[in-house]
C-alpha positions in Angstrom: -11.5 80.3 -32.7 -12.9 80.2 -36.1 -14.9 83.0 -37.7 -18.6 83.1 -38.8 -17.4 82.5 -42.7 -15.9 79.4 -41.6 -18.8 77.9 -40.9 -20.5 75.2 -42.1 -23.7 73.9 -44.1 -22.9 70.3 -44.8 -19.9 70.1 -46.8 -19.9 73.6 -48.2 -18.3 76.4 -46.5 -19.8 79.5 -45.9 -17.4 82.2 -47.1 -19.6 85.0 -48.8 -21.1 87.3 -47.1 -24.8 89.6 -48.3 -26.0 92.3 -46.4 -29.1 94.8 -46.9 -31.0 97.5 -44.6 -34.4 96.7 -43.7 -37.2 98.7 -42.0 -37.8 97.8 -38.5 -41.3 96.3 -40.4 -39.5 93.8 -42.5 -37.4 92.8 -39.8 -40.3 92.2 -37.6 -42.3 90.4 -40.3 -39.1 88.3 -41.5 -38.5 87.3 -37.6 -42.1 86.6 -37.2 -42.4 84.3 -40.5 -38.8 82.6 -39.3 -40.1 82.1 -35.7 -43.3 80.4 -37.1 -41.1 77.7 -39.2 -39.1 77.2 -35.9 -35.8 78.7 -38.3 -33.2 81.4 -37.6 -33.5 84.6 -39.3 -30.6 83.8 -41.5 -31.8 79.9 -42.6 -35.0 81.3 -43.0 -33.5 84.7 -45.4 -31.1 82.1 -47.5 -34.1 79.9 -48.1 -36.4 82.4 -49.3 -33.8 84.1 -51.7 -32.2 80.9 -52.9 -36.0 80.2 -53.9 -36.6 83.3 -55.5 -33.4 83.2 -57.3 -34.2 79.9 -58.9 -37.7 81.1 -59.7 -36.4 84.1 -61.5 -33.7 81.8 -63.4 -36.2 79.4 -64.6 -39.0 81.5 -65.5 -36.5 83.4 -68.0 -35.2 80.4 -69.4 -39.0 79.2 -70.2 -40.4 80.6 -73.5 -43.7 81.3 -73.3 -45.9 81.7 -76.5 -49.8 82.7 -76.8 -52.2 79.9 -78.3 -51.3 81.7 -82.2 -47.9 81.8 -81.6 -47.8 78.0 -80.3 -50.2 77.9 -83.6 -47.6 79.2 -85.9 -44.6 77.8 -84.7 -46.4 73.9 -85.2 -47.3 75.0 -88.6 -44.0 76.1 -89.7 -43.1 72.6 -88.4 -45.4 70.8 -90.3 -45.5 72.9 -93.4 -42.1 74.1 -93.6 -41.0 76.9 -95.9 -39.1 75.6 -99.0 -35.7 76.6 -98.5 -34.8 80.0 -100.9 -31.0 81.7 -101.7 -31.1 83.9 -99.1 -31.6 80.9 -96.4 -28.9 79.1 -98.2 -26.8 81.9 -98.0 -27.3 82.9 -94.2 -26.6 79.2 -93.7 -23.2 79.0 -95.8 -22.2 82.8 -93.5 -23.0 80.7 -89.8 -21.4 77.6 -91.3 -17.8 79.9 -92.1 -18.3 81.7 -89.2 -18.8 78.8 -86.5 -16.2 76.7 -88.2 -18.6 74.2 -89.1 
């Protein structure tokens, strides 16, 4: 008889296993919200985290600037600093230390 990490989703095999304590309130209020969507507690959990966990991985890999910092970073594009030693030298440093 095959275990509960054997089974399942699609292709993909579930073999990891989370756990966490909840109040008897969260419980309730998760069953209740998973009962609405006509899902299991667990589909319902995985969902919702596997959503929050992408959030959270795209909103930090987003940049976010204010209007004069979006301001300032077009005008050093457009009116670029002329290039001095000590750019030329931080330069020459990355290129010998990257190998490039």
């Amino acid at each position: 008889m095959p275990n509960a990490a054997s089974k399942t989703t699609g292709t993909r095999t579930r073999a990891e296993r989370l756990e966490t304590r909840v109040t008897a309130e969260q419980k309730n209020l998760i069953e209740r919200a998973a009962a609405l969507q006509g899902r299991s507690v667990t589909d319902f959990v995985l969902s919702s985290v596997q959503d929050a966990a992408r959030r959270a991985i795209e909103e930090h890999s987003q940049l976010a600037l204010s209007v004069r910092d979006s301001e300032a970073f077009v005008d050093a594009l457009i009116n670029p600093r002329p290039v001095n030693d000590r750019l030329r030298d931080t330069v020459r440093r990355y290129r010998e230390r990257a190998g490039v």
